[in-house]
N, C-alpha and C positions, 0 to 999 in steps of 0.2 A: 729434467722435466717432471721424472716421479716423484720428485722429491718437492715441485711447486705445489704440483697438484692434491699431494697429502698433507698441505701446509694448508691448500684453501678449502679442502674437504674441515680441516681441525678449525678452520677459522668460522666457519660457517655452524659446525655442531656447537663450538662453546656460544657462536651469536642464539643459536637455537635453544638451548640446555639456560642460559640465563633471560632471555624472554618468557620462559615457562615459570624458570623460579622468583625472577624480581619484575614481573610485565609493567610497574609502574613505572621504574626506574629504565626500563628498557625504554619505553614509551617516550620520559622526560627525554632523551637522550637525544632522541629523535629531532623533538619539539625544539629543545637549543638550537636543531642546527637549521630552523625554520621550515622541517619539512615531517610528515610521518611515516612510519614502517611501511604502507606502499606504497610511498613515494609522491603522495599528493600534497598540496600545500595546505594550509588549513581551512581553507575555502572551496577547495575544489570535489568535485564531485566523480563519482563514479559514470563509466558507462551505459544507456540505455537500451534493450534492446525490445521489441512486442511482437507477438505474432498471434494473428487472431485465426479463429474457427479451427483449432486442432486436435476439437472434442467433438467425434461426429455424433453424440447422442444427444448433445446440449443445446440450446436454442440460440446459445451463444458463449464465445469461449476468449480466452486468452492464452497468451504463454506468457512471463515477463521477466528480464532476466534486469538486475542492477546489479552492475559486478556482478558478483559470484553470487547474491542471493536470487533465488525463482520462484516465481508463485505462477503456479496454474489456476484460475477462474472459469467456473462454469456456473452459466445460468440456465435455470429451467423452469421453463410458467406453467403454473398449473390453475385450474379455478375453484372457488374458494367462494365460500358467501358472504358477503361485505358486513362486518363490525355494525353490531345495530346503533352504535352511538355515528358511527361514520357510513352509511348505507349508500353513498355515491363514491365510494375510494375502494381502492387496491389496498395490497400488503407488498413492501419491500423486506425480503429474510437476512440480510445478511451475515457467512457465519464464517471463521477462520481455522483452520487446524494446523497446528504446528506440531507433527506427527513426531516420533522420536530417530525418524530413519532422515529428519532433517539434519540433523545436530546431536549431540551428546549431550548437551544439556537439557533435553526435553527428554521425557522420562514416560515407556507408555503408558496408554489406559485413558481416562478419563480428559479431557480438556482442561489443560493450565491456566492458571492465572494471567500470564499473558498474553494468549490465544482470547482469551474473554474480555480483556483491556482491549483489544486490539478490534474485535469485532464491535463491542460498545462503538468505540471510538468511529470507525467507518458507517455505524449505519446512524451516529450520531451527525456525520459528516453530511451523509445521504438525503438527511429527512431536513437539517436545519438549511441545507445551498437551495432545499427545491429542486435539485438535480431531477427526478421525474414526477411531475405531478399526480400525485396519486387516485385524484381525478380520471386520469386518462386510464387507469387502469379497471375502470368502472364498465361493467361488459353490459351489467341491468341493475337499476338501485334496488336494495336492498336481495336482488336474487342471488348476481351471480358478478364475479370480480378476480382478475389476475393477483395471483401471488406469484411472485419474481424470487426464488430460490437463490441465492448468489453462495453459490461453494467456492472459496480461496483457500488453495492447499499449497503451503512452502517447501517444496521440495530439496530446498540447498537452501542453507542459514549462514549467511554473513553478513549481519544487519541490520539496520532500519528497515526494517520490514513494512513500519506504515508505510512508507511512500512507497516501494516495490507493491501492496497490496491495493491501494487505490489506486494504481496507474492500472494493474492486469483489472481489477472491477470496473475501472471507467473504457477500459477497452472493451473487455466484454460485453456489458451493455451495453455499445454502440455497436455490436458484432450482431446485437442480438436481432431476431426474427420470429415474431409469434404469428399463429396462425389469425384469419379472419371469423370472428365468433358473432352468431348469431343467436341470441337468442328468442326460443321458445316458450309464447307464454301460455299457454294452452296444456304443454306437455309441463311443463317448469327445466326444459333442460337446456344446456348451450351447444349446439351446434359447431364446430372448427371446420373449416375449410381447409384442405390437403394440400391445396394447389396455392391458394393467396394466402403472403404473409408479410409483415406491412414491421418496419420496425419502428421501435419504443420513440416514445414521445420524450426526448432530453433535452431540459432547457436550460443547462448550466452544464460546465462540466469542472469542477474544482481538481485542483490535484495539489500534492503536498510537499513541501520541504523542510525535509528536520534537521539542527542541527545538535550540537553535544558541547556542556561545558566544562572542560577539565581541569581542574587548581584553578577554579575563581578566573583565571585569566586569557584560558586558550577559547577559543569560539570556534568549533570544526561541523563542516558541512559534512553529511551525510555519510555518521558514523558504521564504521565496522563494526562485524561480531568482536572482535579484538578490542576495539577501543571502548564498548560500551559496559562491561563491568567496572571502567574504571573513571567512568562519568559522574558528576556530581547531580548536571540536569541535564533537562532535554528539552527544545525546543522545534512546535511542529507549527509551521505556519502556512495554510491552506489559500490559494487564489486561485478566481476562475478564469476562463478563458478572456476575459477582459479587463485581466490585471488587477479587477477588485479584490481584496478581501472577505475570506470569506469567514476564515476563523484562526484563535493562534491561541496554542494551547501551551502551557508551561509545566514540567511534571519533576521533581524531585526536589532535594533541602538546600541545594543552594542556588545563588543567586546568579543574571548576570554580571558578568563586569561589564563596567561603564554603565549600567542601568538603560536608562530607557533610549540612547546613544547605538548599544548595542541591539538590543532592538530593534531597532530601525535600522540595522544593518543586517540582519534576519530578514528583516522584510522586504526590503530593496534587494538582497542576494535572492530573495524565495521567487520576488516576480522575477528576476532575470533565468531563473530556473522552470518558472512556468513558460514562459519563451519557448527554450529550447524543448522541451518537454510536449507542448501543443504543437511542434512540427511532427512527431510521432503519432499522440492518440488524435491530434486533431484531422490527421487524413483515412484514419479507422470509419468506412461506414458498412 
């Protein structure tokens, strides 16, 4: 028996010792046998998990775990004087940190290039769905107007991080609860109510699914930290609660296979993943 069990301790370190030094070939190896290193098929996706308000300072909060990646979401409204070009609208902040106590590959100090891709992309997401009209964030024209602070911090990094960071953002703000503002125009100030608090005004709620493509031919849903330096592209395609489209973004030098074929298999797998995904954020109020 000592002697299996030191056979599959050796069996395991050299599997471990040769993922680190060939991880492509390790990878490919995988892929042959139709499946990948945890075990998913090439379509299959991680699991979800949300839990909302577990930030008692924030006005609305997330936890969100996908597999092993987490992002924490916290939103906080504060008031702000409305944009003299926009004097009837609010401000959405969206902002992401990918801390270096996530992962080894993030390095501290200043915000990374992909923490700032990452944030573009969400508040790009935010502003083009209508997701909150920024109208309703309008407290007095030109006086006084909500800004909606959205902190997404990744605590555990294994991933496709967009779609873990808009599921905890779209939880949050439907978590969220601001106070009742009146304002005064005599004094020029806004007034919050302690007691009423009324939440945000969301009239779409998009969420995302990315997937990853490896040697021109593998097409994988919702890559790992593991499989994503060895990605050629990526693909993120965004639907809201009613199955529309809402955006589909393509990012790196190669191509899909089967072209626009595969595609429309992104997109038909994205809505079946919005599905599953709106039985979660869509019971968050």
């Amino acid at each position: 028996m000592a002697s299996t069990g030191t056979s599959s301790q050796s069996t395991k370190l050299e599997a471990s010792t040769f993922q680190r030094l060939h991880p492509r070939a390790y990878f490919e190896r995988f892929l042959a046998e139709g499946i990948r290193t945890d075990g998913r098929e090439a379509l299959g996706w991680r699991g979800v998990n949300v839990n909302v308000g577990s930030i008692s300072t924030a006005d609305g909060s997330a936890l969100v775990r996908l597999g092993d990646t987490t992002i924490v979401c916290g939103v906080k409204a504060e008031i702000a004087q409305p944009n003299l070009e926009r004097p009837d609208e609010g401000f959405i902040v969206p902002n992401i940190d990918l801390p270096a106590i996530c992962s080894p590959k993030f390095k501290p100090g200043a915000p990374g290039e992909e923490a700032q891709v990452i944030s573009d992309r969400i508040n790009e997401i935010l502003l083009s769905s209508g997701v909150i009209p920024l109208s309703s964030l309008c407290i007095h024209p030109k006086k006084a107007a909500w800004v909606l602070y959205i902190d997404a911090t990744c605590i555990n990094y294994d991933g496709n991080v967009i779609d873990a960071t808009l599921i905890a953002v779209m939880a949050a703000l439907k978590n969220t609860r601001i106070p009742v503002p009146t304002f005064d125009e005599e004094a020029g100030t806004t007034i919050c109510s302690r007691v009423n608090k009324v939440s945000l005004t969301i009239t779409r709620t998009p969420l995302s699914a990315s997937f990853a493509v490896f040697d021109g031919t593998h097409l994988l849903a919702d890559p790992s930290a593991f499989e994503e330096p060895l990605i050629e592209t990526s693909v993120t395609v965004v639907v809201d609660e009613h199955g529309e489209l809402a955006s589909v973004t393509q990012v790196g030098v190669g191509s899909l296979a089967g072209g626009s074929q595969s595609m429309s298999e992104c997109i038909k797998a994205a809505k079946q993943r919005r599905r599953q995904l709106g039985e979660l954020v869509g019971e968050i109020s």
